[in-house]
Biopython code that builds the backbone (N, CA, C, O; Angstrom):
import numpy as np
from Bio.PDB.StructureBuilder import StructureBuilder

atoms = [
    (1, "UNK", "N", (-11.116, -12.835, -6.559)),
    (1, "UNK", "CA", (-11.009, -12.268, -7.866)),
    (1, "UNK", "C", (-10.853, -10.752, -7.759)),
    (1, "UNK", "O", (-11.284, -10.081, -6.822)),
    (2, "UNK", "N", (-10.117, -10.231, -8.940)),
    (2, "UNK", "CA", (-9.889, -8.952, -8.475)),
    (2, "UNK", "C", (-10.229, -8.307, -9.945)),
    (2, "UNK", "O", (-9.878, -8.876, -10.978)),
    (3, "UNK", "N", (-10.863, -7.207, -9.941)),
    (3, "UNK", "CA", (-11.024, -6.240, -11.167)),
    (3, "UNK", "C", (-9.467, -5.476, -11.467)),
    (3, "UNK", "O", (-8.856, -4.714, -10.718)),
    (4, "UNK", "N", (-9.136, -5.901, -12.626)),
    (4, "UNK", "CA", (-7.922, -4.821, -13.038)),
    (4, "UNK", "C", (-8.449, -3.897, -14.252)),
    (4, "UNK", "O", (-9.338, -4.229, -15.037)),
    (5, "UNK", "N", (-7.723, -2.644, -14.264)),
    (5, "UNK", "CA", (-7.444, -1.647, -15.550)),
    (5, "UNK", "C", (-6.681, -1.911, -16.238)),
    (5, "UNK", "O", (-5.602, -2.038, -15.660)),
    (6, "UNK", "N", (-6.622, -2.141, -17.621)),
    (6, "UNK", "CA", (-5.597, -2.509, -18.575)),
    (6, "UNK", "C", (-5.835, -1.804, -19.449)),
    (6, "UNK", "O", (-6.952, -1.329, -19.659)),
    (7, "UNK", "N", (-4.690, -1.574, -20.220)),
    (7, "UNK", "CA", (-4.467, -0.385, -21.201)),
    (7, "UNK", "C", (-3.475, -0.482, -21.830)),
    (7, "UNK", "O", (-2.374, -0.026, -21.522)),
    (8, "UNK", "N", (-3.833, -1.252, -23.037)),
    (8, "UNK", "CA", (-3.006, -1.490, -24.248)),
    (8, "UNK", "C", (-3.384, -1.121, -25.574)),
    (8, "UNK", "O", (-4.522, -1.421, -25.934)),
    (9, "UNK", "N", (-2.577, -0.485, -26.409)),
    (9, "UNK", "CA", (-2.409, -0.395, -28.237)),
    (9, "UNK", "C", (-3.779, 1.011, -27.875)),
    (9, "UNK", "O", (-4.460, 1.454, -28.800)),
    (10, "UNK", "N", (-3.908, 1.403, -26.720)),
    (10, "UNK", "CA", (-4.878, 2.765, -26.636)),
    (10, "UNK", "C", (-6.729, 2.279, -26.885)),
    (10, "UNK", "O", (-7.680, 2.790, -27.476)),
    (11, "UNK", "N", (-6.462, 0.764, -25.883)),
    (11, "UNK", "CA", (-7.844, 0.534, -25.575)),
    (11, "UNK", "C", (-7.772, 0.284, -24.083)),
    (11, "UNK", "O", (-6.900, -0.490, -23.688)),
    (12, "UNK", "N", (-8.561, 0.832, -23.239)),
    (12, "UNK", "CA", (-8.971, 0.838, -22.176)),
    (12, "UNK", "C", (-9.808, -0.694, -21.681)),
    (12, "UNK", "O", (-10.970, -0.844, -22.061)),
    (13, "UNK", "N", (-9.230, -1.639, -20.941)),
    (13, "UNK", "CA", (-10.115, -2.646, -20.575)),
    (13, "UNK", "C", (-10.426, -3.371, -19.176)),
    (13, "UNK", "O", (-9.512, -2.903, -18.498)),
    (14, "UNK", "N", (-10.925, -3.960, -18.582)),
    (14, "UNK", "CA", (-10.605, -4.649, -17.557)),
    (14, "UNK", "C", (-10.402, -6.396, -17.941)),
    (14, "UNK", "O", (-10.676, -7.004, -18.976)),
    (15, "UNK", "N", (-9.789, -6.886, -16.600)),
    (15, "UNK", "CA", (-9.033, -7.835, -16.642)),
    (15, "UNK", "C", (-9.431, -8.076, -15.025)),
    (15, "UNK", "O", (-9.560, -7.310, -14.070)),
    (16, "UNK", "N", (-9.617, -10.163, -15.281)),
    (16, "UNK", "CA", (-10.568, -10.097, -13.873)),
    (16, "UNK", "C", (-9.236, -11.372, -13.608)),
    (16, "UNK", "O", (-8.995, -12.353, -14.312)),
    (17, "UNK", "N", (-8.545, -10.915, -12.350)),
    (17, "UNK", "CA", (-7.617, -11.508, -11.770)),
    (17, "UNK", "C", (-7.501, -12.690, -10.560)),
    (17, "UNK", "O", (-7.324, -12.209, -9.441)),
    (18, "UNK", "N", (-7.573, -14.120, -10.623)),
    (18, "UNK", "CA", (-7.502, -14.576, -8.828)),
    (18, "UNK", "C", (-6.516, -14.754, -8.225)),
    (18, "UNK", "O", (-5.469, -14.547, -8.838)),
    (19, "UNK", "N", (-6.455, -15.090, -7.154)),
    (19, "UNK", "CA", (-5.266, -15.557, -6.587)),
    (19, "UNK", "C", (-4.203, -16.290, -7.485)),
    (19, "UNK", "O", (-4.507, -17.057, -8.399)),
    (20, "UNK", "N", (-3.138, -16.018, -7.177)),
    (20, "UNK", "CA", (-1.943, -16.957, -8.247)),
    (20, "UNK", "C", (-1.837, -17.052, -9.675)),
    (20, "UNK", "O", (-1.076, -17.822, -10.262)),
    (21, "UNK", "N", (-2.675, -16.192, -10.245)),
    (21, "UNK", "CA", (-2.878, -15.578, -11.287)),
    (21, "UNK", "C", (-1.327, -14.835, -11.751)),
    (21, "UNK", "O", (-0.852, -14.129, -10.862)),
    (22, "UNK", "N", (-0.584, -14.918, -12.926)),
    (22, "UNK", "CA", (0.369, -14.059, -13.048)),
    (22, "UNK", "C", (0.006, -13.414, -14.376)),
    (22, "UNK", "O", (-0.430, -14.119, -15.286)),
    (23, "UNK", "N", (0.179, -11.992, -14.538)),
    (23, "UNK", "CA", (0.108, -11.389, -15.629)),
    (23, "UNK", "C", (1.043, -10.637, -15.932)),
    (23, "UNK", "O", (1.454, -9.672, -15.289)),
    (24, "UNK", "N", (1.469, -11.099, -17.058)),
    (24, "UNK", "CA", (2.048, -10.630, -17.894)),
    (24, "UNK", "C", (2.560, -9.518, -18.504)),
    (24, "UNK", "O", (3.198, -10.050, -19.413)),
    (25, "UNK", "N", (2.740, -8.195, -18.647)),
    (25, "UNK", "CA", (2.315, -7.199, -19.767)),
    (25, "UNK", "C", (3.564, -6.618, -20.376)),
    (25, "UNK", "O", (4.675, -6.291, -19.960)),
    (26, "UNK", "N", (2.735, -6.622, -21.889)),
    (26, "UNK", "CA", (3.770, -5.961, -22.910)),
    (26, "UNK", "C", (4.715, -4.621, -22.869)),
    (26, "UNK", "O", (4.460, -3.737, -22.051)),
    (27, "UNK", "N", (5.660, -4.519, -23.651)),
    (27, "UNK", "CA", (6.084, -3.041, -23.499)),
    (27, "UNK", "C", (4.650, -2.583, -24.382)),
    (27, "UNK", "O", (3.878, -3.074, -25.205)),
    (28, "UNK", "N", (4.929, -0.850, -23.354)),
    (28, "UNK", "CA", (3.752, 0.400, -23.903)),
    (28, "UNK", "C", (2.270, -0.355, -23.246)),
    (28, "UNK", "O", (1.140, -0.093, -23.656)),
    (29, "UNK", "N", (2.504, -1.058, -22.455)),
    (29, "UNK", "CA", (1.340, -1.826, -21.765)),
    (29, "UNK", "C", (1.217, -0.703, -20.075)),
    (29, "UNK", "O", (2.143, -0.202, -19.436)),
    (30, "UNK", "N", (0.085, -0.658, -19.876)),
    (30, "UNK", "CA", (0.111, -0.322, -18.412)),
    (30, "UNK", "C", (-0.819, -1.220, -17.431)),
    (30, "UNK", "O", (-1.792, -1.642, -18.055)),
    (31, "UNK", "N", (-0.806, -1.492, -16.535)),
    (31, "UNK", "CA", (-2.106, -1.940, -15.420)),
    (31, "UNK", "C", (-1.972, -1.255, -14.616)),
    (31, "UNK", "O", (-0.873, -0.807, -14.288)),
    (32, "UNK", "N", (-2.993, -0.993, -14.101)),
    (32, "UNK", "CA", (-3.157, -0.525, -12.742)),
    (32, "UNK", "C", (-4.313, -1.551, -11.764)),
    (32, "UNK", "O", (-5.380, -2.124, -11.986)),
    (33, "UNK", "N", (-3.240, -1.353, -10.411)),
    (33, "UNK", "CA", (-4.156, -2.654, -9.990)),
    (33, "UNK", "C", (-4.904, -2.654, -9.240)),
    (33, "UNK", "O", (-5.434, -3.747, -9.046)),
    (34, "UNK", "N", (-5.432, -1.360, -8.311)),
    (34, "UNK", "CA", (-6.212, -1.625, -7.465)),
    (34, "UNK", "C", (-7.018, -0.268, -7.933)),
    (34, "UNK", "O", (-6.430, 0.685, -8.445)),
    (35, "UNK", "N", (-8.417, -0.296, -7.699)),
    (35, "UNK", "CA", (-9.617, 0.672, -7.433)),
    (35, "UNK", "C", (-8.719, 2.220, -7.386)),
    (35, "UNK", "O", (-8.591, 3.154, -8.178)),
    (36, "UNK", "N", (-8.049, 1.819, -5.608)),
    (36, "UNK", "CA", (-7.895, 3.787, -5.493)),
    (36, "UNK", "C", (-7.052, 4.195, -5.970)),
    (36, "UNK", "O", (-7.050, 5.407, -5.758)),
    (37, "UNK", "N", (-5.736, 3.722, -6.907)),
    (37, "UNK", "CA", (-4.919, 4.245, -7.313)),
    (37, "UNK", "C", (-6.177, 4.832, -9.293)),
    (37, "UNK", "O", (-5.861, 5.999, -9.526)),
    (38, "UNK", "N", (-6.575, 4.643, -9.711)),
    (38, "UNK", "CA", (-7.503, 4.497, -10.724)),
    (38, "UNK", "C", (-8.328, 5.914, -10.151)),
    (38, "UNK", "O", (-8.267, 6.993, -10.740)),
    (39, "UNK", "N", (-9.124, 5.673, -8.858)),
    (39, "UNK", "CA", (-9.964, 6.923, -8.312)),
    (39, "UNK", "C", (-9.357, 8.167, -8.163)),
    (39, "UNK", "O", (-9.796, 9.294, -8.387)),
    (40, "UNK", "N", (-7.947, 7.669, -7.621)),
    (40, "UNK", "CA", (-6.767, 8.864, -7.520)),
    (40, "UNK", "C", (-7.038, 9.514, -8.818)),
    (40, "UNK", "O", (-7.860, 10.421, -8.950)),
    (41, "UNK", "N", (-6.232, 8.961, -9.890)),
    (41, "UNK", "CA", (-6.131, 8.961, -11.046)),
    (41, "UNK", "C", (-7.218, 10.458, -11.580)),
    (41, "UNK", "O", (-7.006, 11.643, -11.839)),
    (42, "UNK", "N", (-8.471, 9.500, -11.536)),
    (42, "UNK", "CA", (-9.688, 10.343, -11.817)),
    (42, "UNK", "C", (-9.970, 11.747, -11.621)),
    (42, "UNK", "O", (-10.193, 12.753, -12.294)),
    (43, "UNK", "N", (-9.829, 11.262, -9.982)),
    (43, "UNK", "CA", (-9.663, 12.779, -9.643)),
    (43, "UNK", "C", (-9.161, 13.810, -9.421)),
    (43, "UNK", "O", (-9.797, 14.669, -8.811)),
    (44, "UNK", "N", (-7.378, 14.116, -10.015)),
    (44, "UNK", "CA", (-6.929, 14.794, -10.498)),
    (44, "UNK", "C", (-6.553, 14.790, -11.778)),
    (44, "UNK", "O", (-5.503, 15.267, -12.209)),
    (45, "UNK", "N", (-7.609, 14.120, -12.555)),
    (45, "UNK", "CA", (-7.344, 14.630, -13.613)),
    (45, "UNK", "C", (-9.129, 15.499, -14.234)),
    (45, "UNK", "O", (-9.249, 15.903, -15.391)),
    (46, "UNK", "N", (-9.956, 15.577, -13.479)),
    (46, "UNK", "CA", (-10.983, 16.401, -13.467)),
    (46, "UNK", "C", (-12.566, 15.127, -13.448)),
    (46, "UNK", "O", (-13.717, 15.538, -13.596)),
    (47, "UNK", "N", (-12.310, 14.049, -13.295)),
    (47, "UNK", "CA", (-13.019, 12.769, -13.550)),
    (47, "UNK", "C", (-12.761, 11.822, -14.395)),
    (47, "UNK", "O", (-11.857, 11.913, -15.225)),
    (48, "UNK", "N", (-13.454, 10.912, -14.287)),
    (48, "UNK", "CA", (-13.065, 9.723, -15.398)),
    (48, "UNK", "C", (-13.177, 9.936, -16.716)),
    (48, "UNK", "O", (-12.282, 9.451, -17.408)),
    (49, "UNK", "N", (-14.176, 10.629, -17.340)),
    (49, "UNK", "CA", (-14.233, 11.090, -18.351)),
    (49, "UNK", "C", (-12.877, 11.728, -18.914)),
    (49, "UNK", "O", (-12.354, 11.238, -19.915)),
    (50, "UNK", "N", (-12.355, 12.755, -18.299)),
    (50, "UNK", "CA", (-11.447, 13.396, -18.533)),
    (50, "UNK", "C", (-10.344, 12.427, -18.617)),
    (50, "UNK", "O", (-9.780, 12.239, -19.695)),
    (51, "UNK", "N", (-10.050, 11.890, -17.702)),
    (51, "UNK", "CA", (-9.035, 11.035, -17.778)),
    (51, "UNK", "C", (-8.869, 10.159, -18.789)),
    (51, "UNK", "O", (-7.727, 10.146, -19.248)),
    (52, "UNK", "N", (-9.668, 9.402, -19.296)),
    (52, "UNK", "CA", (-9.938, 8.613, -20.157)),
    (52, "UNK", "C", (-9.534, 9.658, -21.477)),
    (52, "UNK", "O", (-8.459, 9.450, -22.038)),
    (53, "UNK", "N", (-10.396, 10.757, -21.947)),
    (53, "UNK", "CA", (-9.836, 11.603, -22.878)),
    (53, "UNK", "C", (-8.141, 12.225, -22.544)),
    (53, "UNK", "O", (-7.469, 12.204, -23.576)),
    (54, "UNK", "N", (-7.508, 12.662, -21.527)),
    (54, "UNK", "CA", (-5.967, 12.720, -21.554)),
    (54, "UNK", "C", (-5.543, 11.343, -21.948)),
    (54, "UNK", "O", (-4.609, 11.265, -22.747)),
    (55, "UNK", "N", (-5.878, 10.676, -21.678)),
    (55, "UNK", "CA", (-5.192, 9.723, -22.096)),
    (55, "UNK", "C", (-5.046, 9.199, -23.614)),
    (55, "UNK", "O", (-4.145, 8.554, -24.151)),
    (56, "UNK", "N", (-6.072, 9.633, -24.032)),
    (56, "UNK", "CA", (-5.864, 8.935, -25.383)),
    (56, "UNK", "C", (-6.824, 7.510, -26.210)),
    (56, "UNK", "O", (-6.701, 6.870, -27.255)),
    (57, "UNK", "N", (-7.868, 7.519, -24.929)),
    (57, "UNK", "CA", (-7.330, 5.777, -25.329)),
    (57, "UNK", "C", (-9.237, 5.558, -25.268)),
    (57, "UNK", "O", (-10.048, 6.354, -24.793)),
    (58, "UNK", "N", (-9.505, 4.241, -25.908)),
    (58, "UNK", "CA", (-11.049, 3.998, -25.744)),
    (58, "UNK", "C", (-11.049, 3.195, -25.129)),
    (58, "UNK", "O", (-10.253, 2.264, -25.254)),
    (59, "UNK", "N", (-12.308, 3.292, -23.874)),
    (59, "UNK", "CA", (-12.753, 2.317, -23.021)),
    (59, "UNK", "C", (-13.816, 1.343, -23.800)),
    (59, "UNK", "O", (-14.743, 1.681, -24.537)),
    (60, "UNK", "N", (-13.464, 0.243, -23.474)),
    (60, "UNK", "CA", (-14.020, -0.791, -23.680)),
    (60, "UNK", "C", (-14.250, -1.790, -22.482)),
    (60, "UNK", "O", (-14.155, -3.017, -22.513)),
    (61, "UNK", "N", (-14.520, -1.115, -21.603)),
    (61, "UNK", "CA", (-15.034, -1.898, -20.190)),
    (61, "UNK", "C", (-16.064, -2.496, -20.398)),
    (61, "UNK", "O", (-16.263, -3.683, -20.142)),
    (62, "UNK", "N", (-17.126, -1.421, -21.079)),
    (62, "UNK", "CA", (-18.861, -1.989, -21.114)),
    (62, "UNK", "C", (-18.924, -3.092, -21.903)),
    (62, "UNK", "O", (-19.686, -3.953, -21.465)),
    (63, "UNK", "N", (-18.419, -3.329, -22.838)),
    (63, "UNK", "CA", (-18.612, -4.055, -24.347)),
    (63, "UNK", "C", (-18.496, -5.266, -23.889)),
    (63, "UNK", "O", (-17.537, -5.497, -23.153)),
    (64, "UNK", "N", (-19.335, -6.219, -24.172)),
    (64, "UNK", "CA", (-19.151, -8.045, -23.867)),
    (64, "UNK", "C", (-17.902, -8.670, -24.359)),
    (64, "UNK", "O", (-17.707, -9.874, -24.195)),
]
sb = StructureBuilder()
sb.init_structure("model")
sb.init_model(0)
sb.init_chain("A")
sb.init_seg("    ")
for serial, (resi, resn, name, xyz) in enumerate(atoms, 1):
    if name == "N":
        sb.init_residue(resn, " ", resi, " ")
    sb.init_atom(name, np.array(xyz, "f"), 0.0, 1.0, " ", f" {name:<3s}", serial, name[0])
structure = sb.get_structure()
C-alpha cells in the first residue's frame, strides 16, 4: 500500500494506493506520488506549512 498526495477543486488529501491499483485523475487534478518528491516540494518552498499556503488549497489529511 502506498500513501498518495492528492489535490483536487483546492483540497489537499491523501489517497491509500496497492499494487494494481489504477488511478485515475481529473483535469486541474494533481498527485504526487511518492514521499520525496512532496519533501522536495516542502522544502523549497520554506516547509509544509508554507507550501500548503502557496498553494492555495486546504489540507484535509487529518479529518476521518
Amino acid at each position: 500500500m502506498a500513501t498518495l498526495i492528492y489535490i483536487y477543486a483546492g483540497v489537499l488529501q491523501n489517497i491509500e494506493r496497492g499494487p494494481g491499483d489504477i488511478t485515475g485523475i481529473p483535469p486541474g487534478a494533481s498527485l504526487i506520488v511518492e514521499a520525496p518528491e512532496w519533501e522536495t516540494m516542502c522544502e523549497q518552498a520554506g516547509g509544509e506549512a508554507a507550501l500548503i499556503a502557496e498553494l492555495g488549497v486546504t489540507d484535509r489529511r487529518q479529518e476521518p
